[in-house]
N, C-alpha and C positions, 0 to 999 in steps of 0.2 A: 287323926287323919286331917291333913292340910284341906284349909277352904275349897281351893282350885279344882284337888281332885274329888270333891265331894258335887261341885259344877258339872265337870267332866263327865261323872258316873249319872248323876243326874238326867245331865241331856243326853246321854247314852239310851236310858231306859226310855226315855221319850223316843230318840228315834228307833227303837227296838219295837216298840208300840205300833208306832205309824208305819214301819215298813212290815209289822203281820197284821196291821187294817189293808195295807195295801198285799200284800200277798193272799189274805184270804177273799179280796175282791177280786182276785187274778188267779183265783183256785174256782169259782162259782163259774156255773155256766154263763157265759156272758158275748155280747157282740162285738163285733171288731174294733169297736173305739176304744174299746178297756185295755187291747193288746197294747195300744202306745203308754202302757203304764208299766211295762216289764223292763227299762229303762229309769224310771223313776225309781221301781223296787229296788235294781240294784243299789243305785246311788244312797238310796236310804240304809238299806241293809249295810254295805260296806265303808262306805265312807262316812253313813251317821254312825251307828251301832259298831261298829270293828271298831272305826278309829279313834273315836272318845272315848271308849274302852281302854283302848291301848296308853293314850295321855296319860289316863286316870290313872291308872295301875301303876304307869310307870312315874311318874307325881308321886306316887304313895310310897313303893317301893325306896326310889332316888330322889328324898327329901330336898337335900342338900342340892340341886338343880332349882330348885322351884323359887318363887318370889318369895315367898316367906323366909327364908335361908338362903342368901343368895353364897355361890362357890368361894369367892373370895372373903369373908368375911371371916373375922377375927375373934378365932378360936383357941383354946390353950393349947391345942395340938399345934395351930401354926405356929404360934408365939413360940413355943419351944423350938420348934426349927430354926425361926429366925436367930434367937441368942444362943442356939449352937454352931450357928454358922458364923457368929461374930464372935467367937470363944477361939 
C-alpha cells in the first residue's frame, strides 16, 4: 500500500473520530449554542471522513496515478509500444 494512501486513511479515521465526538455532543441534551455545531458535524463527516476515504482507496486501488508511479513513466509495457510503432 502506497505511502499517500496510508495519510489519506489515516486522517480519514481522525476525522471519523472527531465528527462522532462531535455528533454525540449533538446527540446529548444540550442548549442552543451547541446547535451551531450541526454545521461543523457535517463538514467533518463528509468532507473529512467520506473524502479522504475516497483519495485513499482510490490511491490504492489506481497505483499508477499517484506520486510514487507517476502515468508516464517508462515501463516494458510502453517501451514495446514505442518499438512497434517504429517497426
Amino acid at each position: 500500500m502506497p505511502a499517500l494512501t496510508r495519510w489519506f486513511l489515516r486522517s480519514a479515521l481522525v476525522y471519523l473520530v472527531a465528527a462522532l465526538l462531535v455528533g454525540v455532543a449533538l446527540a446529548l441534551p444540550h442548549g442552543p449554542a451547541l446547535d451551531a455545531l450541526a454545521p461543523v458535524w457535517t463538514h467533518l463527516f463528509m468532507v473529512g471522513w467520506v473524502t479522504q476515504t475516497i483519495f485513499g482507496v482510490a490511491y490504492w486501488m489506481f497505483p499508477r496515478c499517484s506520486w510514487a508511479r507517476p502515468p508516464c513513466s517508462s515501463s516494458p509495457r510502453s517501451r514495446s509500444r514505442s518499438t512497434r510503432a517504429r517497426a
